[in-house]
N, C-alpha and C positions, 0 to 999 in steps of 0.2 A: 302598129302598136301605139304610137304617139298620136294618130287620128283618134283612135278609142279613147286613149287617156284623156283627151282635151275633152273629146263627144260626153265621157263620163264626168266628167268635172263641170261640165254647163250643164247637162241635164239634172244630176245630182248634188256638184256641189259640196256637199260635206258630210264627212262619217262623222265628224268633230265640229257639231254645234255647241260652242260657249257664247253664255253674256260678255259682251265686251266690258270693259274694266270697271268697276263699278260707280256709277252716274252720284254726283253730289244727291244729296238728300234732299226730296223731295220740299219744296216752298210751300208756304201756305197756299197758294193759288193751287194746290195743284199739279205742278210741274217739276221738271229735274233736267239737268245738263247730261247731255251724253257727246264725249269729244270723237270726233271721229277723225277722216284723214287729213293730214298738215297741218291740223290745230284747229278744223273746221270744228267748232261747236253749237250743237242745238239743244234749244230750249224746248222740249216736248212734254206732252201731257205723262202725268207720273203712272200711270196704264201704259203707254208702249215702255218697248220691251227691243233696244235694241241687240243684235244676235249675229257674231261673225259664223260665215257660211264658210270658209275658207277663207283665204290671204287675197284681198283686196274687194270684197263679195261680203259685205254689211247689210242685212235686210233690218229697218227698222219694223217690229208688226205692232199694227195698230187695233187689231182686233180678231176675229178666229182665224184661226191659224191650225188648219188638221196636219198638216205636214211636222210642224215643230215637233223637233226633239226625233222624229224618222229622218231613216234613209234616204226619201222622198222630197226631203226639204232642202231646195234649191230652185233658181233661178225659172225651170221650168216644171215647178210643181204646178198644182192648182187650188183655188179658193182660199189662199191665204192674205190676209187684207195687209196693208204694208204698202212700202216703198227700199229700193234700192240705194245703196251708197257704194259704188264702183272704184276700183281704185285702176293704176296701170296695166295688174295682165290679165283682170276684166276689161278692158279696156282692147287689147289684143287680139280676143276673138268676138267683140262686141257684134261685128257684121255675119251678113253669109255666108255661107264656106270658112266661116274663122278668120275672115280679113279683120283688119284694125277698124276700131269702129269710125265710121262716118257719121257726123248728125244730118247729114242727107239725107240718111236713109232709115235713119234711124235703130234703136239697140235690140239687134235681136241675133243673138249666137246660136245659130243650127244650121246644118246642111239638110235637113228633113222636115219633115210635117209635126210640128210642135204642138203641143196639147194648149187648148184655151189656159189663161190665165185666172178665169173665171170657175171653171168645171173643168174635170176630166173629159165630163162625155162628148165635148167638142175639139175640132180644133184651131190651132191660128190661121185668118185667116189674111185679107191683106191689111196692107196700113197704111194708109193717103196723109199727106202733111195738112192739116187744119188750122195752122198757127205755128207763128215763129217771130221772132226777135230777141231784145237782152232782157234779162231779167236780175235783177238786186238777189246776191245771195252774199249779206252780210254790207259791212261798209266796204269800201274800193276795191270790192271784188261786183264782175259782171259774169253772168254766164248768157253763155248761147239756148237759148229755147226754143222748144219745139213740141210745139204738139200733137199727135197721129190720132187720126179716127181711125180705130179699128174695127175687125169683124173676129167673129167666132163663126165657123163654120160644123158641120157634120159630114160625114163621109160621104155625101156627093155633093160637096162643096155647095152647099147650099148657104146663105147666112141664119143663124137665130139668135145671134148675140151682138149687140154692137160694145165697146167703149175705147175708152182715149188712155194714150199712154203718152206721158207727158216728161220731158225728160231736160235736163240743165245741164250743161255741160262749162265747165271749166277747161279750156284748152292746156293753161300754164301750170295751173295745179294738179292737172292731169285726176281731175275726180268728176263722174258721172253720177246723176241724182235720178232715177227712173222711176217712175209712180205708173200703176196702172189700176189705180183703184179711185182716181179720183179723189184722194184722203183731203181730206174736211182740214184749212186753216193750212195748206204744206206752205204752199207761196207765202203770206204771213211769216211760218216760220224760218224761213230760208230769208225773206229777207230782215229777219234780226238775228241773222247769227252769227255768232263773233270769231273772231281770227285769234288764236293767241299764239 
């Protein structure tokens, strides 16, 4: 019963999607504060739309998004443009089998054959490390980076999809940043974000 509850909660994620608390008013430029965990704040374009999936499981979307507002919107939905904001028990079953996550290995919570991040009609396929080192996420905070080349596969494991999932990890803050869309300006904004 506790294996299915966890398998249902990374697959699905949440019955109860709310905008997280609501972001100062948007600036002339364009843009708005959205505070996420330990006081992590980002400066985003006033178009995304951050959106808590459950308790530590923050999807910023940045553009369509057919899942929002379904049953289906969660961590392994598909074709929803965005990035992740992880907190510790995301963090928990981040790995294979539900292990704690590793940035070895990178963030991917399932014991089975996961649906492309791209489409439905595929699925995940592997994920080779492409890049790694620190990257600025704010002033005297460093995260761990890493970025995977991924595949999309079809049911005879064929590849037809490639992209990167790129991910920041904070050890001490214990908060994971996961992008698999490549979003346009992320590095940028991660590294002006403030601590309060």
């Amino acid at each position: 019963m506790i294996g299915k509850t966890i398998a249902t909660t990374a697959a699905g994620l949440a019955v109860l999607t709310t905008t997280l608390a609501a972001p100062s008013a948007a600036s002339a430029s364009g843009t708005k504060q959205v505070h996420l965990r330990k006081g992590l704040t980002l400066t985003i374009p006033a178009s995304w739309k951050a959106v808590q999936a459950g308790s530590d499981w923050t999807r910023v979307v940045t553009g369509s998004c057919p899942s929002l507002g379904t049953m289906d919107f969660g961590f392994r939905d598909a074709g929803c443009h965005g990035f992740w904001v992880l907190g510790p028990k995301a963090l928990k079953i981040g790995n294979h089998t539900f292990q704690y996550y590793n940035p070895r290995y990178g963030f991917d919570p399932a014991t089975d054959v996961s649906v492309c991040p791209r489409t439905v009609r595929l699925y995940k396929g592997t994920m080779k490390l492409a890049g790694k080192g620190l990257r600025k996420v704010g002033a005297g905070h460093r995260a761990d980076y890493h970025a995977w080349a991924a595949t999309c596969v079809d049911k005879k494991f064929r590849v037809k999809m490639r992209y990167s999932q790129r991910e920041w990890y904070l050890p001490t803050s214990k908060i994971l940043i996961v992008d698999q869309w490549n979003t346009p300006g992320l590095d940028g904004i991660l590294k002006k974000a403030t601590w309060r």
